[in-house]
N, C-alpha and C positions, 0 to 999 in steps of 0.2 A: 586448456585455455590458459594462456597467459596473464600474470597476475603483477599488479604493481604495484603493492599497499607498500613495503620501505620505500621503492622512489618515490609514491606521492604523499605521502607522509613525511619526509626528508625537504620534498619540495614546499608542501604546506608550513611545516617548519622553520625553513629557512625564510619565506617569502610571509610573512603574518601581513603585513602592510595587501602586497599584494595580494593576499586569498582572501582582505577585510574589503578591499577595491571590487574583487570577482565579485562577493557578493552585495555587494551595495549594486554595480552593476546587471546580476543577475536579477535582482528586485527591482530593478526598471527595464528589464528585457522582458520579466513576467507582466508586469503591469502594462505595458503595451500590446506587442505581436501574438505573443505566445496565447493571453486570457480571449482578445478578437476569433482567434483561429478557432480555440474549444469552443465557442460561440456556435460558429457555423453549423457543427454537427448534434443530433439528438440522441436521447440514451433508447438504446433499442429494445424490445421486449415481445415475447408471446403469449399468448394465453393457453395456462394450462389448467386442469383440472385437479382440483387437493379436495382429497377425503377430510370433512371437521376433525380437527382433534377433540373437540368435546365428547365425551364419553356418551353423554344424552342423546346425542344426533347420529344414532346409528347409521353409515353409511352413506349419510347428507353426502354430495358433490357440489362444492363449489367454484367457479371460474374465476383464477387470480393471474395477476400479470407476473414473470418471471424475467429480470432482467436478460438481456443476450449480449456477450461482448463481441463486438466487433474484429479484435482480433487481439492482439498481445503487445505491450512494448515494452520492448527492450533496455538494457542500459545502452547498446548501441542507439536507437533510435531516438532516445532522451539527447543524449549528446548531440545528434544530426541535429533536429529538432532547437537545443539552449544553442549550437552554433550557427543555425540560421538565423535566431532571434537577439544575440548578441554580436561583440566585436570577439567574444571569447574561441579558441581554436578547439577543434573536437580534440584533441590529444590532452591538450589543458582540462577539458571537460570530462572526457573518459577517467584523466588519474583523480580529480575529485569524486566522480562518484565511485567508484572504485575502493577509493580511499573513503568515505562517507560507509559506505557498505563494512567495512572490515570494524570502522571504529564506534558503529552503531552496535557489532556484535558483543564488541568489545564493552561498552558501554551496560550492554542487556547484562552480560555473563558477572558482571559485577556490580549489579543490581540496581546502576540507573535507571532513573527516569529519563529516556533523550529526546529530548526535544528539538524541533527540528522547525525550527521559528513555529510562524503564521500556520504551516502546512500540519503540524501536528505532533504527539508526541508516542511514544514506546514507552510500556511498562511491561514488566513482569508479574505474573499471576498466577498462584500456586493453590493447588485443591489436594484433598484426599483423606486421610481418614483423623476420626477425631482420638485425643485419647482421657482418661478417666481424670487426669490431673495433670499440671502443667509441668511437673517435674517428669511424666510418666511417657512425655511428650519426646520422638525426636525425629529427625529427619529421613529416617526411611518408613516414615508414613504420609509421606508427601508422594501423590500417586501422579499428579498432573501439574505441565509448567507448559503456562501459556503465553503468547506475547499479544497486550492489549497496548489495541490504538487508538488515541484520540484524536477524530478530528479538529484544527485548529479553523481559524477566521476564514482564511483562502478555502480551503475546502467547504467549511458550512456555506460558504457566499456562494459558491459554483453550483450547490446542487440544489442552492434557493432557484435558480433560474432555466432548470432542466427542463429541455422538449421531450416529448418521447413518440417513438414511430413502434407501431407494429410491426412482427415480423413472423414469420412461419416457426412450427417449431422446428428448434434444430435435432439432428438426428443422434443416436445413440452416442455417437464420438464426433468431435468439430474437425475439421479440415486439418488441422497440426496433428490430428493423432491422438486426441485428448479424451481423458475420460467423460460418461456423459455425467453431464447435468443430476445435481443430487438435491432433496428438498431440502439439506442442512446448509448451514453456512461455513465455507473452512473456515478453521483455525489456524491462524498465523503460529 
């Protein structure tokens, strides 16, 4: 796949004024088209059946909802999506997230916090073994590096007003080929 982080990064660069315009623009392209549309649709789910984790409830079954997604989207499909809802061109819109992508990594790898307005932020989170003294301590007892997200204002308000629709359960793999459904949650 082709990749465009130096030209849109060069472009973001060169153009601040302009990429300060996009998103002034892009926050009232979300504030209108874009929040009505998510409206329209409900978050889907099935019911399945989960063994108690309590040790005491030997064997208990009980029936909980399990979200189901709908389908996947894309960076392509974001960009269709921000250039129907704006005056902004999918090309314009592709090398920002593109370029959003590269410098979020960039961001994590050197141990920002990136926040990413209203919508939320990235953090880094690091687990693993402890040791006797803090001198005795070093970096290859660090067994696990996670990326934690917070959600910001736009997302806590979205999922304040969530419908939801039953749905069948889905089969071992989804339509794309996907693995199936697991009771943990991934990790980012």
């Amino acid at each position: 796949m082709a990749r465009l982080p130096q030209t849109a990064a060069v472009y973001l660069q060169s153009n601040q004024e302009q990429w300060r315009r996009l998103m002034h623009e892009s926050n009232n392209c979300f504030s209108g088209k874009l929040k009505k549309e998510s409206m329209k649709r409900s978050v889907t789910y099935s019911v399945v059946a989960r063994k108690n984790p309590n040790p005491m409830a030997e064997g208990e079954v009980k029936y909980y909802a399990r979200a189901q997604a709908r389908g996947v989207m894309g960076i392509r499909e974001m960009a269709e999506r921000i250039q129907q809802a704006c005056t902004v061109t999918r090309a314009d819109v592709m090398a920002v997230l593109v370029s959003l992508e590269d410098v979020v990594a960039e961001g994590l790898a050197s141990g920002e916090i990136v926040r990413l307005g209203d919508l939320g932020s990235l953090q880094i989170s690091l687990s693993g073994e402890g040791a006797v003294s803090k001198e005795e301590y070093d970096d290859s007892l660090i067994n696990r590096v996670r990326i934690l997200f917070r959600s910001g204002q736009t997302l806590r308000e979205a999922i304040n007003n969530l419908t939801y629709e039953q749905v069948p359960v889905k089969s071992a793999t989804d339509e794309a080929g996907g693995e199936a459904d697991s009771d943990e949650e991934e990790t980012v």
